[in-house]
N, C-alpha and C positions, 0 to 999 in steps of 0.2 A: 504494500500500500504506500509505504512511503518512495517507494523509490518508485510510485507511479507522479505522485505529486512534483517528487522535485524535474521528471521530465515534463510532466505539464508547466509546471514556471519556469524552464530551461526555453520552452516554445513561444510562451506568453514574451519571454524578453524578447525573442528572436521575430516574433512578430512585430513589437513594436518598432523593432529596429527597423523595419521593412519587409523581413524576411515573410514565406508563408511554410510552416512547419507543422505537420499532424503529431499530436501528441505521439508520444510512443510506451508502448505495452512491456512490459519486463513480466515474467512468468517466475514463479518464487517456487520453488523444489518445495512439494508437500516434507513436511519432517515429523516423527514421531516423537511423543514425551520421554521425560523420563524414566515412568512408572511401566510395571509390567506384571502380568499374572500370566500362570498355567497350567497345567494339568499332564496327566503323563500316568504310563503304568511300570510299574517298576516290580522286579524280580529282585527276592532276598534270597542269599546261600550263609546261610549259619553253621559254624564245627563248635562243637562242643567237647570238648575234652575233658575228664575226670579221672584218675587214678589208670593210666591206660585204654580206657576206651572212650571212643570216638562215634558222636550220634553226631548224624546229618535233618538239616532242617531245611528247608525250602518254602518260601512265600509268595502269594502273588499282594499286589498292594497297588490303591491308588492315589495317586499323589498329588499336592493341590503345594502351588510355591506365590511369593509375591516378591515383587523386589523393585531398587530403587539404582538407577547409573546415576553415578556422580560425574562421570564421564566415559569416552568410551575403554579406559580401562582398570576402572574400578567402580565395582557396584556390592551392594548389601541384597542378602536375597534371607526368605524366610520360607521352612519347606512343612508338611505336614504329611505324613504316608498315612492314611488306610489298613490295614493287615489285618487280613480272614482266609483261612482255610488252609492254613500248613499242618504239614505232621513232621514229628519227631520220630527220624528211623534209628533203629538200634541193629546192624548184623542186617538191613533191608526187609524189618519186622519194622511199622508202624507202633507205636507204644503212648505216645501224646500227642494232643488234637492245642495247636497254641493258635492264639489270634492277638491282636495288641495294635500300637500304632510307634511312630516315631516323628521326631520334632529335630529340625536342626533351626540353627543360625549362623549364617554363614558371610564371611566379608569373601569377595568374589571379582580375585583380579584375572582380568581378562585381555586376551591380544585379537583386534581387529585383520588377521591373517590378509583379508582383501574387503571388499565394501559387503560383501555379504554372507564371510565366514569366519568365523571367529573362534579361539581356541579361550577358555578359561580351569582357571582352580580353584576349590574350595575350601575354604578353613573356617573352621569354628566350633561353637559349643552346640550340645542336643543331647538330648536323650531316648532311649527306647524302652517301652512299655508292654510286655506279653503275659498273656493270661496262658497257662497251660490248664489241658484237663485230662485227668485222669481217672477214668471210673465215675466213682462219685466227687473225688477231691478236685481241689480250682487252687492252683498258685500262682498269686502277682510276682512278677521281677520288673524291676526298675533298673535300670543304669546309665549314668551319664557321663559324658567326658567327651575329649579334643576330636571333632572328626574332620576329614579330609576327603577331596576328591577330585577327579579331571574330569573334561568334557567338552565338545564342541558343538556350535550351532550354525544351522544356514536360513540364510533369510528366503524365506520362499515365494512367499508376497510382500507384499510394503507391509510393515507393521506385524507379519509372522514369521517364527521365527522356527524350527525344528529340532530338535537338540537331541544328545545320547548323551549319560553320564554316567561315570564308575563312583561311589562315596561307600569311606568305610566309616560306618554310624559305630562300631563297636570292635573292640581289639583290647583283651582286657587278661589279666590272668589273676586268679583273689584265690587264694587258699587251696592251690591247686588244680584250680577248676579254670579252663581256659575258653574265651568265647570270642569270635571271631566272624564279623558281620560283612555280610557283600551287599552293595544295593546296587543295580543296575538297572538305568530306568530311560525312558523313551518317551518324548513328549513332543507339547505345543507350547509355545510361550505369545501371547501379544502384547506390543508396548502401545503405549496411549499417554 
């Protein structure tokens, strides 16, 4: 808009001078905010290790994030997963029915590879939360700490974006007992 105005009194002068001058049109590249939301479905692979043996767990989960670029290579992002329907194998025997959710927060520097693919990393804090069942029995776990991850995105329209990312929500060893989380997840993101 304004750099319609200053060619309209660029023209006004030149008319007065004598000249005859048709305003001229400049066209402004639509651009996108700095906010963004997304969604995405993401696979967990959990090892659990205890005195020698070793249970495998596997999730599907859906994931909801928002975030915030301070420019284009650092931004704040906030993620929230979903989790229902894993089971806890022991020896490839099923034994526990777990479901739960997990929460990060993440500062999230990223590199603009070309105008419409971008490579970024994740650091921050979060937590995860799983209910396991057993029979009749139901036990909460909680655990929180430092997580990490890599990931890239392509812009595939104006304003969407595609993305793939590996985050390990969980890498922890207490009293023997070792736990070890994979999140791999596949989405959409739009900025606005």
């Amino acid at each position: 808009m304004i750099k319609f105005v200053l060619a309209a009194m660029a023209a006004a002068v030149v008319s007065f001078a004598g000249g005859n001058v048709a305003p001229i049109l400049v066209a402004e590249e639509p651009s996108t905010g700095n906010f963004y939301v997304g969604t995405g479905y993401s696979y967990l692979d959990t090892d659990l290790t205890a005195v020698g043996v070793t249970a495998n767990m596997t999730n599907n989960a859906v994931s909801l994030q928002a975030g915030y670029n301070f420019n284009e290579y650092v931004a704040v992002e906030g993620r929230y997963a979903f989790v229902g329907g894993g089971d806890v194998q022991i020896a490839g025997t099923n034994v526990v029915e777990m479901d739960g959710g997990l929460w990060s927060l993440f500062v999230k520097p990223q590199y603009p590879v070309s105008q419409d693919f971008k490579v970024y990393g994740l650091l921050g804090y979060g937590e995860t939360m799983f209910a396991s069942t057993t029979g009749n029995n139901v036990v909460v776990d909680n655990a929180g700490g430092f997580q990490y991850g890599v990931g890239a995105a392509y812009a595939v329209v104006d304003a969407v974006d595609v993305f793939v990312d590996w985050v390990r929500p969980l890498d922890e060893t207490i009293e023997g007992l070792a736990d070890t989380t994979d999140v791999y997840t596949v989405g959409l993101t739009y900025n606005f």
